[in-house]
N, CA and C atoms as a LAMMPS dump frame, in Angstrom:
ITEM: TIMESTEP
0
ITEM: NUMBER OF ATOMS
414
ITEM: BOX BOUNDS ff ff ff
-5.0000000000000000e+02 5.0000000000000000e+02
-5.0000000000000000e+02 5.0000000000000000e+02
-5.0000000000000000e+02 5.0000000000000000e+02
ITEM: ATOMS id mol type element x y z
1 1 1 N -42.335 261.158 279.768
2 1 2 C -40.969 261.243 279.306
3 1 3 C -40.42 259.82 279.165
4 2 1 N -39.381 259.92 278.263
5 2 2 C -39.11 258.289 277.715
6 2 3 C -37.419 258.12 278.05
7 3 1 N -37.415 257.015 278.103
8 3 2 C -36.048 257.196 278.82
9 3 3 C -34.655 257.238 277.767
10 4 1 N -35.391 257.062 276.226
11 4 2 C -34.659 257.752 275.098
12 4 3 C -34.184 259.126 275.313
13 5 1 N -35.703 260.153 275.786
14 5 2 C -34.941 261.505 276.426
15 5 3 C -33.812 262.104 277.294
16 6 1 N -33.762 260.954 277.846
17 6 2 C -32.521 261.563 279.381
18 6 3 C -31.439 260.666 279.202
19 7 1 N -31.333 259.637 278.204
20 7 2 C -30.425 258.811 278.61
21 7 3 C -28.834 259.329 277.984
22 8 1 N -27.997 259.215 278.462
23 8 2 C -26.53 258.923 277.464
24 8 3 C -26.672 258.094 276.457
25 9 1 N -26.014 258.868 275.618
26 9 2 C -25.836 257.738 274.309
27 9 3 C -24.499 257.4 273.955
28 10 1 N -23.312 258.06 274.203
29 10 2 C -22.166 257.94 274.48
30 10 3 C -21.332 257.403 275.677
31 11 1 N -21.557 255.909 275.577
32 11 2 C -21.284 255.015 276.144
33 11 3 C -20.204 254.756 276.12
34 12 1 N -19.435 254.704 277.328
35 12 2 C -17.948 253.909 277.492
36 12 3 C -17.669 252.395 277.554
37 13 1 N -17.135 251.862 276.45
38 13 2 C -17.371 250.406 276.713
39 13 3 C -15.545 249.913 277.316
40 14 1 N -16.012 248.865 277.408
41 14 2 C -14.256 248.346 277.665
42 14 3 C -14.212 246.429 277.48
43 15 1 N -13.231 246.261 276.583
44 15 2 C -12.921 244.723 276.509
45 15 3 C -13.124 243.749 277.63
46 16 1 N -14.15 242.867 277.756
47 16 2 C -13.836 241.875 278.681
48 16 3 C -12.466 241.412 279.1
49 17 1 N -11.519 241.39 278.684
50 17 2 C -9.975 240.67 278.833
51 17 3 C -9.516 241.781 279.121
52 18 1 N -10.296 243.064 279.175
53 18 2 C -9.105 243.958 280.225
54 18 3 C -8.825 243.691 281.471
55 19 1 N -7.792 244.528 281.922
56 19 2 C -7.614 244.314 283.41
57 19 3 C -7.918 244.974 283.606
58 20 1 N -8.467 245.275 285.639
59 20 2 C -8.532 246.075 286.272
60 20 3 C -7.768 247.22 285.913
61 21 1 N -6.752 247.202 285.898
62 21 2 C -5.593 248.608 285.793
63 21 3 C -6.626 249.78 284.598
64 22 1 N -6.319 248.705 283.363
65 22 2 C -6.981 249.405 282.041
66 22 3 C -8.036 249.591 282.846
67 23 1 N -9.094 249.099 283.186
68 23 2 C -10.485 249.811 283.594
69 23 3 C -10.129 250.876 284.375
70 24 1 N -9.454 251.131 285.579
71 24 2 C -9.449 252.813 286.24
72 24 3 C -8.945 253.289 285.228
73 25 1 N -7.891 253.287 284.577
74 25 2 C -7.592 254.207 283.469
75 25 3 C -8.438 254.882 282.46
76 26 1 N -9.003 253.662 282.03
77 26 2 C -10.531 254.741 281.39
78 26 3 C -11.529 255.383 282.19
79 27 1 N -11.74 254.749 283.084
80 27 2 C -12.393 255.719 283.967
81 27 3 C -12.691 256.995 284.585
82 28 1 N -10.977 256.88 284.774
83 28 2 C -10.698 258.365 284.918
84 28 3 C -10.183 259.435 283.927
85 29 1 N -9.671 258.958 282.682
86 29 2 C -9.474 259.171 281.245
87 29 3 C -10.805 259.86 281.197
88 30 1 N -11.837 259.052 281.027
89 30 2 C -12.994 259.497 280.352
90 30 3 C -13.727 260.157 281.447
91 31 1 N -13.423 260.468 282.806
92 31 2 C -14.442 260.999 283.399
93 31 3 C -15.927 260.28 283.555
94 32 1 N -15.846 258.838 284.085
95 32 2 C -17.087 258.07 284.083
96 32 3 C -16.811 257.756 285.508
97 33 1 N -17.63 257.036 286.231
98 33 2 C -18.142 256.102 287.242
99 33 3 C -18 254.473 287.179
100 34 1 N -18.548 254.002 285.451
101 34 2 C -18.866 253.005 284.894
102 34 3 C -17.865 252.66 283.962
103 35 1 N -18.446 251.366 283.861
104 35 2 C -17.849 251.555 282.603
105 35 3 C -18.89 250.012 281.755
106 36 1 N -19.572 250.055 280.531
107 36 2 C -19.81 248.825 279.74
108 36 3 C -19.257 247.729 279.61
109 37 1 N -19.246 246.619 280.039
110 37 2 C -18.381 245.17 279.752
111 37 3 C -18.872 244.491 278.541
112 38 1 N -18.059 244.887 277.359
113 38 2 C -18.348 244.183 275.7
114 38 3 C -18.876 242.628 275.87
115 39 1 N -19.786 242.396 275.235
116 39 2 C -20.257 240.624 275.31
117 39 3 C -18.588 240.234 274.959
118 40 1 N -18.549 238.762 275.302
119 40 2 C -17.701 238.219 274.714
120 40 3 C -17.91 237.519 273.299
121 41 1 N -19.049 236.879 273.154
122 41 2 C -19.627 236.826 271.726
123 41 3 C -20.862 237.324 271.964
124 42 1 N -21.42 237.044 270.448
125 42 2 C -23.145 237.398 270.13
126 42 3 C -23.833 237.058 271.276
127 43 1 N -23.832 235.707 271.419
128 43 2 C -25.126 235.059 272.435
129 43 3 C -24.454 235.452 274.164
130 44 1 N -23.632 236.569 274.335
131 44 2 C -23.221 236.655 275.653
132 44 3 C -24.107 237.938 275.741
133 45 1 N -23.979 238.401 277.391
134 45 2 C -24.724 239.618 277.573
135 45 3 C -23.757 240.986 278.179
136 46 1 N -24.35 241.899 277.948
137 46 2 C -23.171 242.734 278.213
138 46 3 C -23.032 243.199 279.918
139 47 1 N -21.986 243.413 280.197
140 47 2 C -21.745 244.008 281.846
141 47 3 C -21.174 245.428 282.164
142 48 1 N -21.344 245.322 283.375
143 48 2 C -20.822 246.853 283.806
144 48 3 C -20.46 246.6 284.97
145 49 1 N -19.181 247.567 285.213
146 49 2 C -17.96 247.548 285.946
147 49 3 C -18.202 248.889 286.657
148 50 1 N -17.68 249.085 287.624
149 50 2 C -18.458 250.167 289.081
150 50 3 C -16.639 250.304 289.446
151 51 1 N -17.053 251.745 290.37
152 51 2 C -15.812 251.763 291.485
153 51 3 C -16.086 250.704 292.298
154 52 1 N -17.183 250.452 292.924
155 52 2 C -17.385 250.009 293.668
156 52 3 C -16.726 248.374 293.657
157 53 1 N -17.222 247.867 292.325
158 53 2 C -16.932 246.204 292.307
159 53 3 C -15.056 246.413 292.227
160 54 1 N -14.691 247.657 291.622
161 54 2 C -12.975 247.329 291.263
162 54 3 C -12.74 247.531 292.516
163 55 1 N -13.114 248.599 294.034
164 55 2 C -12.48 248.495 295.29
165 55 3 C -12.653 247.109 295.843
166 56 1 N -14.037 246.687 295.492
167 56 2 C -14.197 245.136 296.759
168 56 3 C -13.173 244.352 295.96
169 57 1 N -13.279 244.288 294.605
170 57 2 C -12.197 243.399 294.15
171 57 3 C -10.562 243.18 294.748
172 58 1 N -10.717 244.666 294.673
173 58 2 C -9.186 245.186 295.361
174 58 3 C -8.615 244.911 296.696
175 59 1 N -9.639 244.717 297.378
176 59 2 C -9.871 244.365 298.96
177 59 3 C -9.982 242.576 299.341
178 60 1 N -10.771 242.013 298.377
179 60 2 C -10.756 241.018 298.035
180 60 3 C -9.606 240.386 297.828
181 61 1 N -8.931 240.964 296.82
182 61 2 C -8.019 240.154 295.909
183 61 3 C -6.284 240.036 296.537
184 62 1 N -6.577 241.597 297.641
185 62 2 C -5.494 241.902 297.93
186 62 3 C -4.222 242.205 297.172
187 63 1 N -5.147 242.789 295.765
188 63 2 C -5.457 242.98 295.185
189 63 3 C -4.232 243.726 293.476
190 64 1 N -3.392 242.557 292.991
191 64 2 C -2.829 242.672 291.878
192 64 3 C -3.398 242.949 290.645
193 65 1 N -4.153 244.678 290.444
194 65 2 C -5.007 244.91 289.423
195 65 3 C -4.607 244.631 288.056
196 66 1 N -3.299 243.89 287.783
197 66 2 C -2.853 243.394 286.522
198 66 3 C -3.299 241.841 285.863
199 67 1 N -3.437 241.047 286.86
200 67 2 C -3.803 239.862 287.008
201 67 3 C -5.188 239.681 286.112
202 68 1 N -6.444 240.378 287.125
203 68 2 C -7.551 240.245 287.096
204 68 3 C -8.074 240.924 285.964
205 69 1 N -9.133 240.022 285.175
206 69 2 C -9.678 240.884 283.72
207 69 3 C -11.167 241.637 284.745
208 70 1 N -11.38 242.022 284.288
209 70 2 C -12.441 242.905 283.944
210 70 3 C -14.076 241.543 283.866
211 71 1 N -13.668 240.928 282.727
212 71 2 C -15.217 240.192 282.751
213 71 3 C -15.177 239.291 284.424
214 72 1 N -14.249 238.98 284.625
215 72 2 C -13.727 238.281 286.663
216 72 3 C -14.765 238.872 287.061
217 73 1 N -15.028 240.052 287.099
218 73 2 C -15.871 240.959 288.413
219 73 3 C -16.754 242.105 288.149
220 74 1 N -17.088 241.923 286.936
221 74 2 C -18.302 243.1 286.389
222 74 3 C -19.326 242.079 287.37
223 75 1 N -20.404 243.047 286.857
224 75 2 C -21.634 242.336 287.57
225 75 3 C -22.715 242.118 285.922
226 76 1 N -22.77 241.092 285.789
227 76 2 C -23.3 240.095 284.563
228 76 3 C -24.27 239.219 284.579
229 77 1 N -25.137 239.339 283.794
230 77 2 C -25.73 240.491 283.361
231 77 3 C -25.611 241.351 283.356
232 78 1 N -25.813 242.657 282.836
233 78 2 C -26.578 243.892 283.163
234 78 3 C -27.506 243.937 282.609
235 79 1 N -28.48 244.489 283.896
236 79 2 C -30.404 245.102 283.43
237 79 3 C -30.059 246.133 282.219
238 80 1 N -30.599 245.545 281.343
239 80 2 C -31.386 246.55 280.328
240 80 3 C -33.135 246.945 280.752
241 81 1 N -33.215 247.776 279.784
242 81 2 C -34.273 248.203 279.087
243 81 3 C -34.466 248.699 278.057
244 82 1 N -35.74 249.515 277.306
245 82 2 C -35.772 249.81 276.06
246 82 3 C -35.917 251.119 276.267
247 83 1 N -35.375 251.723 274.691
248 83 2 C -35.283 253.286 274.804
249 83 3 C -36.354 253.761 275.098
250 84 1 N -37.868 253.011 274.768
251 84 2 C -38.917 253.596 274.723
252 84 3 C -40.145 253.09 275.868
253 85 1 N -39.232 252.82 276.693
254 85 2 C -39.965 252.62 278.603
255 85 3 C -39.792 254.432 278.863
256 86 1 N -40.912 254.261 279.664
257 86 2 C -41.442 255.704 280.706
258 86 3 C -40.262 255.777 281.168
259 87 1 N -39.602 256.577 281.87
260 87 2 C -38.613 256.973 283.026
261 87 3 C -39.406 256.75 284.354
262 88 1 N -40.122 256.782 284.824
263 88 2 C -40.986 256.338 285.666
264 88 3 C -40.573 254.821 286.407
265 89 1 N -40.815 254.335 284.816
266 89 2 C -40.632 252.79 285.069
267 89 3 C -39.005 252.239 285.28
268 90 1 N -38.118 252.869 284.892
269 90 2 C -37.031 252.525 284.914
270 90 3 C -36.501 253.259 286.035
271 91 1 N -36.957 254.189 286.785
272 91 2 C -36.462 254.669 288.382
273 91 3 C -37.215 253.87 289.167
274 92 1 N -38.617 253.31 289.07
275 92 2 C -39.227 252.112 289.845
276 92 3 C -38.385 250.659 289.987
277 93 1 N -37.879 250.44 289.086
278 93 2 C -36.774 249.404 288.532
279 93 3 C -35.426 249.684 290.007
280 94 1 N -34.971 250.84 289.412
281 94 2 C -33.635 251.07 289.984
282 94 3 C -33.941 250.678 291.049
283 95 1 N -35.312 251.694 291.649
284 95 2 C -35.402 251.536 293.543
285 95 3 C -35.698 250.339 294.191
286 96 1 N -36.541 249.201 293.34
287 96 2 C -37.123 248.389 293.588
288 96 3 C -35.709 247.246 293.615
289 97 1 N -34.551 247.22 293.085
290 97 2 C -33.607 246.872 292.654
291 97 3 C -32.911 246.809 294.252
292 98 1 N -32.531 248.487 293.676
293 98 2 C -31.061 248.713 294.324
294 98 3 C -30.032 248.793 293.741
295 99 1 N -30.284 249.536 292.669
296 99 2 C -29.45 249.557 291.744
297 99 3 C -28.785 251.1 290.962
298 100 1 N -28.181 251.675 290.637
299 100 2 C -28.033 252.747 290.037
300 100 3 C -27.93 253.186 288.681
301 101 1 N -27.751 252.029 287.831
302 101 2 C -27.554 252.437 286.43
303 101 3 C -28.155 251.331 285.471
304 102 1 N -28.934 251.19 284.44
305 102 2 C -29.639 250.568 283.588
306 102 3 C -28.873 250.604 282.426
307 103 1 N -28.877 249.546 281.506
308 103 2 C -28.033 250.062 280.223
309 103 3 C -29.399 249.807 279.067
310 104 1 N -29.038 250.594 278.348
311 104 2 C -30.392 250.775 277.403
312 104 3 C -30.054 250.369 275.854
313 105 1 N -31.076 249.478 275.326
314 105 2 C -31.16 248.655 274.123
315 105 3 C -32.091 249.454 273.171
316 106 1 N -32.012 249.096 272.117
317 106 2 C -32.688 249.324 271.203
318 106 3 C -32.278 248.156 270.206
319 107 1 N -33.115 247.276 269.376
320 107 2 C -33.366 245.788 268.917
321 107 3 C -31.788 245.143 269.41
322 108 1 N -32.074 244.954 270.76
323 108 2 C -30.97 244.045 271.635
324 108 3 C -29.684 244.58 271.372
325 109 1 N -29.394 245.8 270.993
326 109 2 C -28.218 246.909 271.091
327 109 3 C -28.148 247.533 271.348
328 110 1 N -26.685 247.85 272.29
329 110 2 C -26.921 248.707 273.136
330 110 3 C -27.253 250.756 272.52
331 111 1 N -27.496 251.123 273.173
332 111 2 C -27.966 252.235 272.666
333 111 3 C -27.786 253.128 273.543
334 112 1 N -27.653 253.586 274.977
335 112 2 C -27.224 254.099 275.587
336 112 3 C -27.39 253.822 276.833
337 113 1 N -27.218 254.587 278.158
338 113 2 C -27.092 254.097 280.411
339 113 3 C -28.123 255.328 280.433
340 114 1 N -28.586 255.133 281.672
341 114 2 C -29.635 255.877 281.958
342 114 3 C -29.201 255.522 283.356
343 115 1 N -29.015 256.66 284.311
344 115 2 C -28.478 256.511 285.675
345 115 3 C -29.381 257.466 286.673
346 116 1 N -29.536 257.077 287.736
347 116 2 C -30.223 257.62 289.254
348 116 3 C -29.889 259.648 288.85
349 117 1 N -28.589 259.339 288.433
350 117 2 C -28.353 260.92 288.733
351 117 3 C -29.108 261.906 287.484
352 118 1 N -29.206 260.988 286.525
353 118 2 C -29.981 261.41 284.935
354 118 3 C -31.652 261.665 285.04
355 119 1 N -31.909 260.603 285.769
356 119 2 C -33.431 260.933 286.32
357 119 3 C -33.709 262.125 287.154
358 120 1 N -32.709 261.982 288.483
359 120 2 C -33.114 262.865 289.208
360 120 3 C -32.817 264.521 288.39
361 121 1 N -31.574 264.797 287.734
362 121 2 C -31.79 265.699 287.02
363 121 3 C -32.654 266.281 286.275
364 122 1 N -33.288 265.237 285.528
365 122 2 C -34.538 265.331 284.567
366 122 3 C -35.692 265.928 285.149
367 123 1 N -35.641 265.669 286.412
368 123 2 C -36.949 265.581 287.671
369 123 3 C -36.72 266.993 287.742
370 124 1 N -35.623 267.344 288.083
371 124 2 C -35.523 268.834 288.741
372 124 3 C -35.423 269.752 287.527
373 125 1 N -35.204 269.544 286.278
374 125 2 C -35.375 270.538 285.192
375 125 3 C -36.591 271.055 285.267
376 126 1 N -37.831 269.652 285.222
377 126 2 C -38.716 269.914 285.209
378 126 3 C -39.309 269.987 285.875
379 127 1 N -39.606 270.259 287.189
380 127 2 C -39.787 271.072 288.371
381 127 3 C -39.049 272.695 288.416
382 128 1 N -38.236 272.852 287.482
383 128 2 C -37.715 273.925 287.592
384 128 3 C -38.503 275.174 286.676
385 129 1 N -38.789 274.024 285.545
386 129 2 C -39.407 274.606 284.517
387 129 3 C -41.001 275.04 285.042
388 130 1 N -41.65 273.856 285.599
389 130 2 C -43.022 274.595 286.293
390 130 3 C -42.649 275.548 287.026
391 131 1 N -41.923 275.99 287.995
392 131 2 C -41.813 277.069 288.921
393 131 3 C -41.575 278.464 288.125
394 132 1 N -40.806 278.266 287.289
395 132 2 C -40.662 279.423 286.093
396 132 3 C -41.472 279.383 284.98
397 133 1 N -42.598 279.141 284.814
398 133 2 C -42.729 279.252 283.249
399 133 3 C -42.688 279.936 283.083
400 134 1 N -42.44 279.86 281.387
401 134 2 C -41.899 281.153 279.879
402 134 3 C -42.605 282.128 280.297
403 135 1 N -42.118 283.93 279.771
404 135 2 C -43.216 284.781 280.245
405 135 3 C -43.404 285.006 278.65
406 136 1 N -44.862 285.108 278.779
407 136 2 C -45.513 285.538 277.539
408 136 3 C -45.59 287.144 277.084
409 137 1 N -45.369 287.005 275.744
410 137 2 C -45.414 288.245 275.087
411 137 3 C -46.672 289.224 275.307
412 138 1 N -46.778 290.812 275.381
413 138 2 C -48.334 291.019 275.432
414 138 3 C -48.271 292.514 275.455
């Protein structure tokens, strides 16, 4: 299985020069976790923004979520990979990491996230599917 199969392709992105504020707002707008951090130009790389980094920020900052943009405290880089890596290899990645979410390229664009919870789903379809197979006609 390829990680073209399981991944999202409907990606939430959000402006580097947002603020914090705007980022929970889409967040919870859109029903995500994440969210994409837009390059700032061509030769930049793209990021991703967590609950996690906007609470430490928040805790951190003591925290005036109007102030602070968004590119401040993504975590930047973000790991890519390609649509057409194993899933295998990209949950070896995560664990080997410590990480939960991959953002996925196709010719150095983005193309869709592939997350811990997408794999493990994938895992259990198909574990679900061996325990049941189709019943045949006869």
């Amino acid at each position: 299985m390829l990680v073209k199969d399981i991944m999202v392709r409907e990606v939430v992105t959000i402006s580097p020069f947002a603020t914090i504020r705007d980022a929970m707002r889409v967040m919870r707008s859109r029903g995500v976790k994440s969210l994409v951090v837009d390059k700032r130009h061509e030769h930049d790389a793209f990021g991703i923004i967590t609950y996690t980094n906007i609470l430490k920020t928040i805790v951190a900052e003591e925290g005036d979520i109007d102030l602070i943009n968004v590119y401040d405290v993504c975590a930047k880089p973000a790991l890519t990979i390609s649509r057409e890596l194993d899933v295998k290899h990209a949950a070896r990645l995560m664990v080997n990491i410590g990480i939960r979410r991959l953002l996925v390229t196709a010719a150095n664009e983005l193309s869709g996230i592939i997350t811990m919870n997408d794999i493990v789903g994938a895992i259990l379809r198909m574990a679900d599917e061996e325990a049941d197979p189709p019943a045949t006609g006869g």
